[in-house]
C-alpha positions in Angstrom: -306.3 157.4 21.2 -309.2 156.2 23.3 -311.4 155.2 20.1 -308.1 153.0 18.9 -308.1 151.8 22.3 -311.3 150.8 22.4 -311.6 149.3 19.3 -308.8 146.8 19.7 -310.5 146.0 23.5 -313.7 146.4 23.1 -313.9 147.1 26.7 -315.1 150.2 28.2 -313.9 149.9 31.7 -310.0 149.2 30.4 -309.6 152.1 27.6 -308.8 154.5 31.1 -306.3 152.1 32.1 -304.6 151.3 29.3 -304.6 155.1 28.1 -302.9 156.1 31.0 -300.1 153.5 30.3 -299.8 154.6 26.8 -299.5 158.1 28.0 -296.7 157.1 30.9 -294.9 155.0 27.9 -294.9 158.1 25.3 -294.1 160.6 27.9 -290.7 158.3 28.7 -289.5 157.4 25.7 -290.4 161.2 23.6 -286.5 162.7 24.2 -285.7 158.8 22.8 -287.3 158.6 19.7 -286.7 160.3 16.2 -289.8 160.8 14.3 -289.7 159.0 11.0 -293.2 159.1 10.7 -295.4 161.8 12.7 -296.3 161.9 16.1 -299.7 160.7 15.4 -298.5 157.2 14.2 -296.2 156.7 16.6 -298.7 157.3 19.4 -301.2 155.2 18.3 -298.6 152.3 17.2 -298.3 152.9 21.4 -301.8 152.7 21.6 -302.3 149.7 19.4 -299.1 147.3 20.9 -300.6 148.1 24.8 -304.2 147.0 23.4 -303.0 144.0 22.4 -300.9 142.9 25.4 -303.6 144.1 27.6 -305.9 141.6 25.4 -302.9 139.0 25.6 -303.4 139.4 29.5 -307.2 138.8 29.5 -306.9 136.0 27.4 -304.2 134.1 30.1 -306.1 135.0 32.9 -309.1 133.3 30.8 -307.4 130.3 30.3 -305.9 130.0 34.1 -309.6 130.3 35.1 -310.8 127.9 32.7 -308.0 125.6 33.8 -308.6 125.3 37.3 -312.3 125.3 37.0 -312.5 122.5 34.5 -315.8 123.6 33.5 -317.9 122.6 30.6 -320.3 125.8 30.3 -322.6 125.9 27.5 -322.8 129.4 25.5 -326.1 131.4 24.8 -325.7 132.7 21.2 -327.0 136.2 21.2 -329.3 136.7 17.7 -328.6 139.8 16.2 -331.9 142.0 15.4 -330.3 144.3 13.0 -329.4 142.9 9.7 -326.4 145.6 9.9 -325.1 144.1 13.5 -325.2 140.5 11.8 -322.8 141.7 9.1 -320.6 143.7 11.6 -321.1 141.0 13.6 -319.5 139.0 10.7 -316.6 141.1 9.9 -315.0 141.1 12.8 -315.5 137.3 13.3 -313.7 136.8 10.0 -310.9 140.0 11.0 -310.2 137.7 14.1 -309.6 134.9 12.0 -306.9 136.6 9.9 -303.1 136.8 11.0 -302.0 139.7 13.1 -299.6 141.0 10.7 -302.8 141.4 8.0 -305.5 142.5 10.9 -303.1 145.2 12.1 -302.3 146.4 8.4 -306.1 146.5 7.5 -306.8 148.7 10.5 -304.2 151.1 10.5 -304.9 151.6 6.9 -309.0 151.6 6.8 -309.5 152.7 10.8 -306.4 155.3 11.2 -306.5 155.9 8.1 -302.6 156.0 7.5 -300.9 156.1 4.1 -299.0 152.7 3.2 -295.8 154.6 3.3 -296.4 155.9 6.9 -297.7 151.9 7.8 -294.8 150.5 6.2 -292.8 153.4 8.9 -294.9 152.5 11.6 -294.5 148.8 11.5 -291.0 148.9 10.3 -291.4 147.0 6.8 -291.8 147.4 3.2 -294.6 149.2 1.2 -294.2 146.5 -1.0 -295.1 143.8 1.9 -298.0 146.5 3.5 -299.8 145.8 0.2 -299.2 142.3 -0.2 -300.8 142.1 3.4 -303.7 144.6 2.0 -304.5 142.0 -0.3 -304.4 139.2 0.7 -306.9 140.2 3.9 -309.1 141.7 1.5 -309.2 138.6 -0.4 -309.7 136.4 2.4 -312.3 138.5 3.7 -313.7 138.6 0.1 -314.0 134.9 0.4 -315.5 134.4 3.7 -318.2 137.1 4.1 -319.7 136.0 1.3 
């Protein structure tokens, strides 16, 4: 759960925190929930939907900071050394730019691995739609790595 965590943050000092509040929110709602899909999923479908509102809450405080300081800072673009990095680098500019709904497909299937029956579970939609959203990411990241 931590890797997932971290992953989606990219933050070191907030996996701890936002592990724990995944573990409080499971830990509540387990006598609640009827497993369609395994424990596994559900857990880091947890993991994944406190990632992203903890990443929703960085991102206001940002732009409340950046509001009231009215600054105009230049940035310092950091030159990747490794060939490797760059394209890394590259993917995830270009994941960023795709929609959620494809972003969160593409990394539950190629990061958690999951089957498209158990993301269509997960996410509470078709198989039909999971791979229409498989797709059309891959094409779009097809078309702008290149």
């Amino acid at each position: 759960m931590r890797s997932k965590i971290y992953y989606h943050t990219r933050n070191k000092d907030s996996v701890h925190d936002i592990s724990q509040d995944c573990w409080y929110a499971i830990i509540t709602k387990l006598e609640e929930v009827k497993f369609q899909v395994g424990f596994e999923a559900w857990a880091l479908n947890i993991a994944r939907n406190k990632s992203i509102d903890w990443i929703r809450q960085q991102q206001r405080e940002r732009n409340r900071k950046s509001d009231s300081e009215q600054e105009n800072s230049s940035s310092v673009q950091i030159e990747e050394s490794n060939p490797r990095d760059s394209r890394i680098s590259e993917l995830r500019k270009s994941m960023n730019l795709l929609s959620d709904a494809q972003r969160i497909v593409l990394e539950l299937f190629y990061v958690e691995n999951l089957s498209i029956k158990e993301i269509s579970s997960v996410l509470g939609i078709s198989s039909g739609t999971v791979k229409s959203r498989l797709f059309s990411a891959r094409e779009y990241l097809k078309k702008t790595i290149k």
